[in-house]
TIKOL-986226 format. One record per residue (C-alpha): residue number from 0; x, y, z. Coordinates in Angstrom, 3 decimals, always signed. Each point is the difference from the previous one (the first is absolute). Example, Ala and Ser with C-alpha at 12.3 -4.5 7.8 and 13.67 -1.06 7.14 Angstrom:
BEGIN
<atom i="0" c1="+12.300" c2="-4.500" c3="+7.800"/>
<atom i="1" c1="+1.370" c2="+3.440" c3="-0.660"/>
// end
This chain:
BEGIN
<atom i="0" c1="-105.412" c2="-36.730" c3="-79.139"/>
<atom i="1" c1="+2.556" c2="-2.596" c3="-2.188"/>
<atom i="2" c1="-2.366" c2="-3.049" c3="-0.408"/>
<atom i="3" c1="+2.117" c2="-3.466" c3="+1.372"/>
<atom i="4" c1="+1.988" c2="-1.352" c3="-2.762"/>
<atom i="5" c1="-0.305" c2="-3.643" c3="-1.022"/>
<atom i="6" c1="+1.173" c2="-2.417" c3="+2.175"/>
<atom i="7" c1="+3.401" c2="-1.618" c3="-1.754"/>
<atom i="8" c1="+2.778" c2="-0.975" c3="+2.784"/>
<atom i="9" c1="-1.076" c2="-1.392" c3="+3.293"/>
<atom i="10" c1="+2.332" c2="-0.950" c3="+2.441"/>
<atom i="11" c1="+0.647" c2="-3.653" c3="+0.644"/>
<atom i="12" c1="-1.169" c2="+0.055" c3="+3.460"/>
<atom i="13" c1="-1.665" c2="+1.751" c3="+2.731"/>
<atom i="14" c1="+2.642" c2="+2.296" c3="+2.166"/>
<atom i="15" c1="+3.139" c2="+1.361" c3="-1.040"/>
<atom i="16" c1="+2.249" c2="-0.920" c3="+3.122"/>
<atom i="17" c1="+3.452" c2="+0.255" c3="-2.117"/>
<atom i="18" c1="+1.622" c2="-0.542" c3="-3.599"/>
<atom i="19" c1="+1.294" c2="-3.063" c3="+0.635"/>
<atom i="20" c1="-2.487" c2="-2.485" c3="-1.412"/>
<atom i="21" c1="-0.952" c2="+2.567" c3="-2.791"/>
<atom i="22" c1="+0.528" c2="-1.612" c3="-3.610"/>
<atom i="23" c1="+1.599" c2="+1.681" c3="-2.352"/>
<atom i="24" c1="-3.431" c2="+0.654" c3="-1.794"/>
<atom i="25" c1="-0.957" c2="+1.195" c3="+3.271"/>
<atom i="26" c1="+2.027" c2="+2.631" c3="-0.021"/>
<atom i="27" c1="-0.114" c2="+1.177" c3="-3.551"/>
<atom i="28" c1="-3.679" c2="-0.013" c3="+0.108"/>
<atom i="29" c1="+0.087" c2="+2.692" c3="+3.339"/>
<atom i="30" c1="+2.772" c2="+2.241" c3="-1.692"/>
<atom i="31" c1="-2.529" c2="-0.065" c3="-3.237"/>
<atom i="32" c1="-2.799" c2="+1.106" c3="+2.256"/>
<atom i="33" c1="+2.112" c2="+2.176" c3="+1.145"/>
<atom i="34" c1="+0.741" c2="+1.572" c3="-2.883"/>
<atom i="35" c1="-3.584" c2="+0.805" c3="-0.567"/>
<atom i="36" c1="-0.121" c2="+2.200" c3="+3.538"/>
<atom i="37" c1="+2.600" c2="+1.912" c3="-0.807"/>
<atom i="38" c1="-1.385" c2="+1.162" c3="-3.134"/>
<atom i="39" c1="-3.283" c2="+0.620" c3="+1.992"/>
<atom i="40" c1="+1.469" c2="+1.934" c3="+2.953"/>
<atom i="41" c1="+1.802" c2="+2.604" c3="-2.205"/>
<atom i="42" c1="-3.805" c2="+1.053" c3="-1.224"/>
<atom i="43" c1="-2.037" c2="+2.557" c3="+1.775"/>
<atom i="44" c1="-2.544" c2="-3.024" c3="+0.404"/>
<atom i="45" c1="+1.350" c2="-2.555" c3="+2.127"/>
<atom i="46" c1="-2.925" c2="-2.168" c3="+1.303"/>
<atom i="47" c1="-0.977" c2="-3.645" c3="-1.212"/>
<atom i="48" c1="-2.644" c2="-2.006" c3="+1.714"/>
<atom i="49" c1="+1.958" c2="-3.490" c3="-0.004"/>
<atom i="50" c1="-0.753" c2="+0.474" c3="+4.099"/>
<atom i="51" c1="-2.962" c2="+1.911" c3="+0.385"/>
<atom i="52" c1="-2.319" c2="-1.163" c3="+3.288"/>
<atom i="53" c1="+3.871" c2="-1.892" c3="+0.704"/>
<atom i="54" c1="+1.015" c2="+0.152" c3="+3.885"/>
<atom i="55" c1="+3.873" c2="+0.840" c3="+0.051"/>
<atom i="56" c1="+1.812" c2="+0.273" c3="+3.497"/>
<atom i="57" c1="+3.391" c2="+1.279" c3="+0.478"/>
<atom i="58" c1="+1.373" c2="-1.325" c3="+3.183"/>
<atom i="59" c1="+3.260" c2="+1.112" c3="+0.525"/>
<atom i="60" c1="+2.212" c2="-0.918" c3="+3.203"/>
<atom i="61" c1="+3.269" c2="+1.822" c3="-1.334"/>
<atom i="62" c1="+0.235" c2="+3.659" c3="-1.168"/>
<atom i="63" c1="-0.950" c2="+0.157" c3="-3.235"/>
<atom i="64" c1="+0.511" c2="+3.149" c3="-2.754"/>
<atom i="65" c1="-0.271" c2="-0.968" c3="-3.739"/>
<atom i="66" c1="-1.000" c2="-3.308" c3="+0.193"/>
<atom i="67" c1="-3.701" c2="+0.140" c3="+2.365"/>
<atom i="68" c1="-0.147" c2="+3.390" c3="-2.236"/>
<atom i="69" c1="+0.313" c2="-2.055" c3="-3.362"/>
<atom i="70" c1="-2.352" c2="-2.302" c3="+1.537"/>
<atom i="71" c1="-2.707" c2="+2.417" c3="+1.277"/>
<atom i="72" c1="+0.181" c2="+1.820" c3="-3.354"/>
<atom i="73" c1="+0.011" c2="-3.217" c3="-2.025"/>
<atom i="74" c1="-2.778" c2="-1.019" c3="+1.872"/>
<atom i="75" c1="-1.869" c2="+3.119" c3="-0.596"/>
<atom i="76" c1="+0.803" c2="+0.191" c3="-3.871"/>
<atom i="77" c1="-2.056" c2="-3.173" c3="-0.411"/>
<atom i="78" c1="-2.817" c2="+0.693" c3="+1.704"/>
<atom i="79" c1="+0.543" c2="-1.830" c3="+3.608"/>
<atom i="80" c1="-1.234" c2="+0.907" c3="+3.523"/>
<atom i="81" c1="+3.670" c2="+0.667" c3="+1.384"/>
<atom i="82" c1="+0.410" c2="+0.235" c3="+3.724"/>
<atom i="83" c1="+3.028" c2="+0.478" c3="+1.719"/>
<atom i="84" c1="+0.331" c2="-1.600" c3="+3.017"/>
<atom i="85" c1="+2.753" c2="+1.425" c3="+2.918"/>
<atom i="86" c1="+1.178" c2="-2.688" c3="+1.866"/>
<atom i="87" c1="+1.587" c2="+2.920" c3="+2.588"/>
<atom i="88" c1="-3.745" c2="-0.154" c3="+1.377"/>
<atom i="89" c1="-1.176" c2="-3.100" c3="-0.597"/>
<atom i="90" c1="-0.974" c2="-3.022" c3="+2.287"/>
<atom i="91" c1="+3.421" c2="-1.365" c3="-0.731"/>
<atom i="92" c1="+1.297" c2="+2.754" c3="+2.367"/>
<atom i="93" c1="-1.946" c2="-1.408" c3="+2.466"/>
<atom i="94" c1="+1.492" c2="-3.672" c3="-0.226"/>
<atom i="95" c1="-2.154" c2="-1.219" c3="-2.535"/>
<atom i="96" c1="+1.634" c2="-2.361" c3="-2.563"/>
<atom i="97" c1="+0.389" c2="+0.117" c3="-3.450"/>
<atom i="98" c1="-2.388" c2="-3.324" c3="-0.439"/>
<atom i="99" c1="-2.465" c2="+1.642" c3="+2.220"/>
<atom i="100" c1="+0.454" c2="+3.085" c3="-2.325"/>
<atom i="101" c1="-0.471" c2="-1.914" c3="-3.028"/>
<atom i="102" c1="-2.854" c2="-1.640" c3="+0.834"/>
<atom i="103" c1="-1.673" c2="+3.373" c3="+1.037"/>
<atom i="104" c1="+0.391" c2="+1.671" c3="-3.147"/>
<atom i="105" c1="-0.869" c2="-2.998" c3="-1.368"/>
<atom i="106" c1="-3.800" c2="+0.364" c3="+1.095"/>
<atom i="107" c1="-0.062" c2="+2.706" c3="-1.453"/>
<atom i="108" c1="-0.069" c2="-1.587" c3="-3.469"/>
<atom i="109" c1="+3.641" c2="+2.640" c3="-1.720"/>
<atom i="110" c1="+0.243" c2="-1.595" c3="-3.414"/>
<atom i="111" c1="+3.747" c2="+0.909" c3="-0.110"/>
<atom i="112" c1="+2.273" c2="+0.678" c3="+3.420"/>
<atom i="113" c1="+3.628" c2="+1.789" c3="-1.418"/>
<atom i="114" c1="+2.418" c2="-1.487" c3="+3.418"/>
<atom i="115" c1="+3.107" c2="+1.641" c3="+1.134"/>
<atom i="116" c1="+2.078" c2="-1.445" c3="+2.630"/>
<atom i="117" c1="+3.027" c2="-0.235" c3="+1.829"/>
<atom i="118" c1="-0.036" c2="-3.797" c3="+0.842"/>
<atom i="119" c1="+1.186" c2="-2.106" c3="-3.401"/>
<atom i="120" c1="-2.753" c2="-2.549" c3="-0.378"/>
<atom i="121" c1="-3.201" c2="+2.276" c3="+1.723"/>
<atom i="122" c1="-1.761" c2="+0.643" c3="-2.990"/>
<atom i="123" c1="-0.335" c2="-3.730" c3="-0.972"/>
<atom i="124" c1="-1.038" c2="-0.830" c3="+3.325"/>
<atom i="125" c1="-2.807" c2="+2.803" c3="-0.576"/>
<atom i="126" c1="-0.787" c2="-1.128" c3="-3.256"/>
<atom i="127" c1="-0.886" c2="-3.376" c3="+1.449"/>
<atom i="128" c1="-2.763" c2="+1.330" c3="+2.294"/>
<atom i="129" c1="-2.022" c2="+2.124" c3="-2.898"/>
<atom i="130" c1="-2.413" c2="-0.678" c3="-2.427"/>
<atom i="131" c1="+1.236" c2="+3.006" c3="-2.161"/>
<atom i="132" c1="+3.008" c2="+0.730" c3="-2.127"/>
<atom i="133" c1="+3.412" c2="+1.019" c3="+2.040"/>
<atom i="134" c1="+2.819" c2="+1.856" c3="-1.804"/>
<atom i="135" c1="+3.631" c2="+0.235" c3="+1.605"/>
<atom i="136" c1="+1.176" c2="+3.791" c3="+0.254"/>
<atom i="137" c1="+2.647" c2="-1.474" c3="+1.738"/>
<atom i="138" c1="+0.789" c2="-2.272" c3="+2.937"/>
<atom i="139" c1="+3.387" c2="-0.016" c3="+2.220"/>
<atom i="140" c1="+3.134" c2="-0.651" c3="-2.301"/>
<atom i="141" c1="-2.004" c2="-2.714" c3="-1.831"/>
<atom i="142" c1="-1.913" c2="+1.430" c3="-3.557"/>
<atom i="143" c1="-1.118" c2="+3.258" c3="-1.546"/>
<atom i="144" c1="-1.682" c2="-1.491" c3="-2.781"/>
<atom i="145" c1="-1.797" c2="+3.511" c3="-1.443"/>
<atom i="146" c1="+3.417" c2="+1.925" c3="+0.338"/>
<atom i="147" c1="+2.115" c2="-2.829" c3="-1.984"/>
<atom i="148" c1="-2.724" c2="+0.053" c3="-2.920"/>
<atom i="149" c1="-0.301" c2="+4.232" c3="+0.015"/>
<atom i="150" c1="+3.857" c2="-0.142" c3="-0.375"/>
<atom i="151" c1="-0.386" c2="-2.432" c3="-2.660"/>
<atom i="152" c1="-2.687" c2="+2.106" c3="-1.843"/>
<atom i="153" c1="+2.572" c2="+2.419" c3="+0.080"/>
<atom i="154" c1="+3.029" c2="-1.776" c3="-1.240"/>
<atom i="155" c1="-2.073" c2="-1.557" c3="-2.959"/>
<atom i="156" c1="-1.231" c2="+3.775" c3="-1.163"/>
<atom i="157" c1="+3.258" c2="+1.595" c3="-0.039"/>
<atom i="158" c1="+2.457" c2="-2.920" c3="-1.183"/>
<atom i="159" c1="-2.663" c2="-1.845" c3="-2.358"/>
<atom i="160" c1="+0.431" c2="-3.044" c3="+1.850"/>
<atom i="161" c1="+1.378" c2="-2.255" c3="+3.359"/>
<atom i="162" c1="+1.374" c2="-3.118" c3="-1.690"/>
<atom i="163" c1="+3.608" c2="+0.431" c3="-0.263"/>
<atom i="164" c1="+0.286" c2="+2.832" c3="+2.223"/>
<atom i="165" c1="+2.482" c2="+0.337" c3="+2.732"/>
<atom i="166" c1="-1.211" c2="+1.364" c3="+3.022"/>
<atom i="167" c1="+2.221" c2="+1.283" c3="+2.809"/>
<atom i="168" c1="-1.978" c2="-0.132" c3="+3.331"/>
<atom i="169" c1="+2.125" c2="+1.581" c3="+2.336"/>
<atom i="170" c1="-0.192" c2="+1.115" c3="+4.184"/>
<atom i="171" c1="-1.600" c2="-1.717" c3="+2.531"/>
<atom i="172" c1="-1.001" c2="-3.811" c3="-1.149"/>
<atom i="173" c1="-0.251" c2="-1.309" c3="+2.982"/>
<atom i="174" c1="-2.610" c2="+1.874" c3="+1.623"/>
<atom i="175" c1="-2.115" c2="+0.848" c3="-3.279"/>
<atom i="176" c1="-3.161" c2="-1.365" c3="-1.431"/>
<atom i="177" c1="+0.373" c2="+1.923" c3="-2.895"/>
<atom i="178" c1="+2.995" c2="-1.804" c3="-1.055"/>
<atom i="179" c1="-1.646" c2="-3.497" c3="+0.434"/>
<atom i="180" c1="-2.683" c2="+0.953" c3="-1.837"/>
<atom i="181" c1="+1.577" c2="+1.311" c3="-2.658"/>
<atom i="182" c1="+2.752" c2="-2.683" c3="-0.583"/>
<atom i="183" c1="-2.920" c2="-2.828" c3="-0.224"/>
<atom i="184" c1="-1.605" c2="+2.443" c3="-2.784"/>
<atom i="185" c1="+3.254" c2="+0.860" c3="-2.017"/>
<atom i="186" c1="+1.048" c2="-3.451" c3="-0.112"/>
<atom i="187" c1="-3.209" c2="-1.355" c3="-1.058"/>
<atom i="188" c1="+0.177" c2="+1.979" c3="-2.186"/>
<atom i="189" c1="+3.099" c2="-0.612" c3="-1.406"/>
<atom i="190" c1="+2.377" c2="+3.104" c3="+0.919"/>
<atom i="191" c1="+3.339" c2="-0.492" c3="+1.749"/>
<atom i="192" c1="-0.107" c2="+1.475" c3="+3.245"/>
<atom i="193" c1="+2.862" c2="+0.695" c3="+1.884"/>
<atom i="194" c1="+0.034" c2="+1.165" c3="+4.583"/>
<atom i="195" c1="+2.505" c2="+2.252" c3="+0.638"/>
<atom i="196" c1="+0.463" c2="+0.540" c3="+3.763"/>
<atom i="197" c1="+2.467" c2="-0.206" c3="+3.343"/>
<atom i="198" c1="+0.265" c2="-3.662" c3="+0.887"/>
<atom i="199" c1="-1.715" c2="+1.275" c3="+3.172"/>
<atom i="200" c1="-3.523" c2="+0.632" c3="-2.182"/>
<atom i="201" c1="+0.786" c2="-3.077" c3="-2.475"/>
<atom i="202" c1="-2.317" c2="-2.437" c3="+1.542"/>
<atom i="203" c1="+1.587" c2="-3.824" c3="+0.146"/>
<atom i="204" c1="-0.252" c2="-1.639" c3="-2.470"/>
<atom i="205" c1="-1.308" c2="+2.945" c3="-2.452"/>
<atom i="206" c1="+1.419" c2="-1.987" c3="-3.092"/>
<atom i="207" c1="-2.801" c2="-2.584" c3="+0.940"/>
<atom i="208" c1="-2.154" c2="+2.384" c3="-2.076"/>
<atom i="209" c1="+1.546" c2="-0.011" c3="-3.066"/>
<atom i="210" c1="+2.083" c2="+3.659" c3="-0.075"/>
<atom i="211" c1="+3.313" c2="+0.411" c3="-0.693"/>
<atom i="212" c1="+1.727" c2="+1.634" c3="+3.482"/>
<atom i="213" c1="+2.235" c2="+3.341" c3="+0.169"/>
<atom i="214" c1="+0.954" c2="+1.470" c3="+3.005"/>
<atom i="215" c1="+1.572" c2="+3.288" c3="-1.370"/>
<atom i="216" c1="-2.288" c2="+2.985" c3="-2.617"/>
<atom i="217" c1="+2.854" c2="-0.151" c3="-2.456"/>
<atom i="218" c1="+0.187" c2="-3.929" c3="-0.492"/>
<atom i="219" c1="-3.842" c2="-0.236" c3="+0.496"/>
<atom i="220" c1="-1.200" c2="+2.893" c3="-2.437"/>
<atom i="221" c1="+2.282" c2="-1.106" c3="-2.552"/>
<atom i="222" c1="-2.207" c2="+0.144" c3="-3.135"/>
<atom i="223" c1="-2.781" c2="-0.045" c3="+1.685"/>
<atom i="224" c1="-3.278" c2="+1.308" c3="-2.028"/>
<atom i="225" c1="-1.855" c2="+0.754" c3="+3.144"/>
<atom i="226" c1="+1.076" c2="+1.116" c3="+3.747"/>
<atom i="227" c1="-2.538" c2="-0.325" c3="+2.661"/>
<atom i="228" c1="+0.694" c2="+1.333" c3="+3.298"/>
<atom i="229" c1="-1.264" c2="-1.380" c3="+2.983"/>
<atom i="230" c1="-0.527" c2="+2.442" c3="+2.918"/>
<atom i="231" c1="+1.367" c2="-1.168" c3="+3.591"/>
<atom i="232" c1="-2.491" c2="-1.620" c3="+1.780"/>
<atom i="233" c1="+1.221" c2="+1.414" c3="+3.545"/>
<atom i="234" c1="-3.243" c2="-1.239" c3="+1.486"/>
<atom i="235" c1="+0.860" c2="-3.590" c3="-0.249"/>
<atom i="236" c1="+3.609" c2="-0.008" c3="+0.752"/>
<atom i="237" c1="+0.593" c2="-1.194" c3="+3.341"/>
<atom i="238" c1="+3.702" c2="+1.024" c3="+0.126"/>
<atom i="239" c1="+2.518" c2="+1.732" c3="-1.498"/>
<atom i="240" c1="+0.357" c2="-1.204" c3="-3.668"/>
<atom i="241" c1="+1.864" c2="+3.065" c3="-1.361"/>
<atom i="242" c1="+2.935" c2="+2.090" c3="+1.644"/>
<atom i="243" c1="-2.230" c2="+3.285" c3="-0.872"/>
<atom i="244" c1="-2.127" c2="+1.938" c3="-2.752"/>
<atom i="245" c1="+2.417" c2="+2.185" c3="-1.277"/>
<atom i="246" c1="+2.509" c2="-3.085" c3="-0.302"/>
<atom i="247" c1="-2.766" c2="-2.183" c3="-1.410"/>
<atom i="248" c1="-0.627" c2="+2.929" c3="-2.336"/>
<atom i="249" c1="+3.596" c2="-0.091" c3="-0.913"/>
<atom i="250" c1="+0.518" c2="-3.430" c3="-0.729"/>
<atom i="251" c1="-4.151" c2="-1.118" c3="-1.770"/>
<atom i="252" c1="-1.656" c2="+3.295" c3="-0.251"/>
<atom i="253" c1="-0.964" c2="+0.717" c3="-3.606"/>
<atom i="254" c1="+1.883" c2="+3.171" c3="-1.415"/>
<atom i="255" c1="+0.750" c2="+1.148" c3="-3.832"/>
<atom i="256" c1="+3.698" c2="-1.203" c3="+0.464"/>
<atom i="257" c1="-1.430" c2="-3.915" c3="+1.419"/>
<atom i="258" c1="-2.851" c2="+0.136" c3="-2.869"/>
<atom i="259" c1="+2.725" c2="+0.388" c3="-2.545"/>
<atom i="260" c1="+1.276" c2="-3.422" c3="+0.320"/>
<atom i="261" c1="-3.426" c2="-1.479" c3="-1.519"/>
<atom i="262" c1="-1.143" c2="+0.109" c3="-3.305"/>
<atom i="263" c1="+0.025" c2="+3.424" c3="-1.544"/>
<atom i="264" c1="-3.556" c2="+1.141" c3="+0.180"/>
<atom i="265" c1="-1.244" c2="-2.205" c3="+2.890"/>
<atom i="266" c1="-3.162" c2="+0.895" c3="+1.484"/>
<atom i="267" c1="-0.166" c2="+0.197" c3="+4.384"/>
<atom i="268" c1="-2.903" c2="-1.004" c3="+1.703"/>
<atom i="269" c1="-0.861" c2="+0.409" c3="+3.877"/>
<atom i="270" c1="-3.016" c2="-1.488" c3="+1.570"/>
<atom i="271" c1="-0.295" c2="+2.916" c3="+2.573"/>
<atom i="272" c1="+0.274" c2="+0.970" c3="+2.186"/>
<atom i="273" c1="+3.471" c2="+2.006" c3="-0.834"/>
<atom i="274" c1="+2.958" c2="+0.551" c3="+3.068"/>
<atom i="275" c1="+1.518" c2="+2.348" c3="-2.350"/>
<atom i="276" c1="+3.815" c2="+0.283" c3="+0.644"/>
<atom i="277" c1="-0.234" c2="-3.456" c3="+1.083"/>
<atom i="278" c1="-1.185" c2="-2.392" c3="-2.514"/>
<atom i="279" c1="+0.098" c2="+2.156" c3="-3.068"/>
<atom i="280" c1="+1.082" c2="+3.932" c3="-0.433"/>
<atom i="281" c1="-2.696" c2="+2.865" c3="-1.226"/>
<atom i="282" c1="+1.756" c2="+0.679" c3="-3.110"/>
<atom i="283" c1="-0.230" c2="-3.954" c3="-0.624"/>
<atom i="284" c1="-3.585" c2="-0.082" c3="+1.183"/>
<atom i="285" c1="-1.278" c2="+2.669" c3="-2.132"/>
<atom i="286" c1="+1.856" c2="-0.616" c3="-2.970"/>
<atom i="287" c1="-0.641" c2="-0.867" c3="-3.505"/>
<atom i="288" c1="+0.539" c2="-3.773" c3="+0.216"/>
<atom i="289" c1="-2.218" c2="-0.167" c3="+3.447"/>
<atom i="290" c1="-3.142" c2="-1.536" c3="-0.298"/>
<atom i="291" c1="-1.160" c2="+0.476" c3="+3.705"/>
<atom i="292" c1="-2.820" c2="+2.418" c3="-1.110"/>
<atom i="293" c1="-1.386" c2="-2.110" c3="-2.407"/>
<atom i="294" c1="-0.184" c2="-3.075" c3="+2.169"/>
<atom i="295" c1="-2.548" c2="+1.844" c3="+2.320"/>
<atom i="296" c1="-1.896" c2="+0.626" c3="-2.911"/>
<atom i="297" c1="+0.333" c2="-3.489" c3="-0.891"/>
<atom i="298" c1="-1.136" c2="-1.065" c3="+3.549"/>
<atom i="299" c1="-4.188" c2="+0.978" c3="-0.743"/>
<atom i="300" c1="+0.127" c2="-1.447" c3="-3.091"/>
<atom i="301" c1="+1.601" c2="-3.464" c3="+1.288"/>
<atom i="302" c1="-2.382" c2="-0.075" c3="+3.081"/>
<atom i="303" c1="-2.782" c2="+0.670" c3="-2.364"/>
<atom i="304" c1="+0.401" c2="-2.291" c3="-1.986"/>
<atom i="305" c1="+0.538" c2="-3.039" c3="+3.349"/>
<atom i="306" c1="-3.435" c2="+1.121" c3="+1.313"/>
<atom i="307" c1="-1.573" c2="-0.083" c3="-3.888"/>
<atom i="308" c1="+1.668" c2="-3.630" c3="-0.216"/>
<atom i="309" c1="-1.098" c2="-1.128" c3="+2.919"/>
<atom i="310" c1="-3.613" c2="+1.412" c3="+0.423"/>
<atom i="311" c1="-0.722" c2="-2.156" c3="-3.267"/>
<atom i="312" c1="+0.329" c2="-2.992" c3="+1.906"/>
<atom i="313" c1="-2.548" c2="+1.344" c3="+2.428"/>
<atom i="314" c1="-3.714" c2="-1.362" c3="+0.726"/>
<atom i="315" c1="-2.705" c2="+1.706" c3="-2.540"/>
<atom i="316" c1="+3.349" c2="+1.645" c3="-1.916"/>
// end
């Protein structure tokens, strides 16, 4: 078994509830560590011990594929007890709250509780009522802290670098977590982001976060470096917000003939996952310039590297 490595970044603070608040140094210092996982988890040896006799919980409230995967394998890779928790037949089924529920599994001493939710603002409120460390795998339409920095990781490996970069995050703003999280990131980081959507997924007042604004693919990829697509977050629309797939397809799908107005050479990203021959076409999707693959890839090494950070700020660490 890989013996720990050396303690050298720790995270600034107990939980990771969301990217906003993250530093710039912050940041660089998880994509470094990073960096490191993904070198490790292409080896037939995978394991480090940074976690070893480490309680990790996965409590997930929404249905989860990649990400409470990444997490239960990240967990796993360095050395944790990882338990997986279904809320489908927990207490909470039976009218218990989420306080009550995070005060139970707080007696039972987790070191690290990885919270997914579909109320904005519910893993806070849990972190509040634990002694341990909580991570945000993502809560309502508010922050999906793990999924902004794995897309990061992934930008800075295949361009070189963020700074300067113009990123075209296009689809459903309104309703997605993703994008929030990932517009606090890029600009702190000093890219130029732009949201390219229907005025009906713009949320008011979107220039508030400092993006430029396109409501049309060929105005809003124009020379754009990267195009993220967003998938539609049916779930949370309460309404009608498009006339219909095929003509929301038409108009902000991702095809080769809309990817042509960016740069020459941009690379697509998706954050999964895909409603293909909605948000993006197959032949885009599994193209050379997509990057989808590689950002699950990404995702292990990323989530590694949160639960490293922040289990070095844990008692006897």
């Amino acid at each position: 078994m890989t013996i720990a490595p050396k303690p050298s970044f720790v995270l600034s603070r107990r939980h990771l509830l969301g990217i906003e608040g993250l530093s710039q140094n912050d940041i660089s210092g998880l994509l470094d560590l990073a960096e490191e996982f993904v070198e490790l988890n292409r080896q037939v040896e995978k394991k480090r011990t940074s976690l070893r006799g480490r309680t990790q919980i996965n409590l997930f409230f929404e249905v989860s594929t990649r990400t409470q995967a990444s997490f239960e394998l990240a967990g796993k890779r360095l050395g944790a007890d990882v338990m997986n928790m279904s809320t489908s037949s927990s207490s909470m089924r039976k009218g218990e709250t989420l306080i009550d529920t995070a005060i139970t599994l707080n007696a039972m001493h987790p070191d690290i509780i990885v919270v997914r939710h579909h109320a904005s603002g519910a893993v806070e409120l849990l972190a509040r009522k634990v002694d341990c460390s909580v991570i945000n795998a993502g809560d309502g339409s508010h922050e999906h802290p793990t999924q902004a920095l794995l897309d990061a990781l992934t930008i800075r490996r295949n361009k070189g670098r963020i700074e300067g970069l113009l990123v075209a995050i296009c689809g459903d703003i309104l309703h997605s977590r993703v994008a929030r999280s990932n517009i606090i990131l890029l600009n702190a980081m000093g890219a130029r982001v732009r949201v390219v959507a229907p005025s009906t997924l713009l949320p008011p007042g979107v220039e508030r976060f400092g993006v430029e604004v396109a409501r049309d693919m060929r105005e809003g990829l124009a020379g754009a470096d990267i195009v993220m697509m967003l998938r539609l977050q049916k779930e949370r629309m309460n309404g009608s917000y498009v006339p219909s797939m095929s003509e929301y397809f038409q108009y902000y799908g991702l095809d080769e003939k809309k990817l042509a107005y960016a740069k020459p050479g941009a690379l697509v990203m998706h954050p999964g996952p895909m409603n293909r021959g909605v948000e993006i076409d197959s032949i885009v999707a599994d193209g050379a310039q997509s990057l989808i693959r590689e950002q699950v890839e990404m995702g292990v090494a990323v989530r590694m590297a949160v639960l490293e950070a922040l289990s070095r700020n844990l008692p006897n660490a």
